[in-house]
C-alpha positions, 0 to 999 in steps of 0.5 A, spaced: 103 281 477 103 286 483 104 283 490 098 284 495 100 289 501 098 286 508 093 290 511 094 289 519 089 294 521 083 290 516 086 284 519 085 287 526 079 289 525 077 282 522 080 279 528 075 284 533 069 281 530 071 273 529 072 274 537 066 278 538 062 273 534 065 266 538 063 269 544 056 271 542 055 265 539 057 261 546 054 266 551 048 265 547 049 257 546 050 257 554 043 261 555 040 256 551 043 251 554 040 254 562 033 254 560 033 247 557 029 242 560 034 237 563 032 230 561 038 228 564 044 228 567 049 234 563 045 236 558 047 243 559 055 241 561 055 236 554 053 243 549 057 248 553 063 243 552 062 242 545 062 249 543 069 250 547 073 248 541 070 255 539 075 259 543 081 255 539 078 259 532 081 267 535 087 264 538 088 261 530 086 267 527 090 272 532 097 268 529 095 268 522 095 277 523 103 276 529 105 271 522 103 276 516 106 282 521 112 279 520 111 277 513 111 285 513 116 288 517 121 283 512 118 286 506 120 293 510 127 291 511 127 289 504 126 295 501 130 299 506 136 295 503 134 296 496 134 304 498 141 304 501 144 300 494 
């Protein structure tokens, strides 16, 4: 069974609309957040912080592409060897 390349720059773009999406996704979160009737002390603030555990998902993303970058400069090494025996 062949090994399946790495392919960086599908990754990059994946990466592109993960961190376009969260920041969509929590721009409108607070918009909605502004508008809504306060029927207490926060209402807003309580969302706004919950949706900050959303930016930790790019940054988790972006050293998955930085591990498999790796991966594949190892494979390139590897094959440099092999060429030079």
């Amino acid at each position: 069974m062949a090994k399946k390349k790495y392919d960086l720059f599908g990754n990059v773009m994946e990466h592109g609309k993960i961190t376009m999406g969260t920041m969509g996704v929590i721009g409108i979160t607070g918009k909605l957040a502004e508008r809504m009737p306060t029927s207490g002390a926060g209402t807003a603030s309580n969302i706004m912080g919950s949706m900050d555990t959303m930016k930790v998902i790019p940054t988790v993303h972006s050293a998955g592409i930085a591990m498999g970058s790796l991966s594949m400069l190892g494979d390139v090494e590897k094959q440099a060897r092999k060429k030079r025996r």
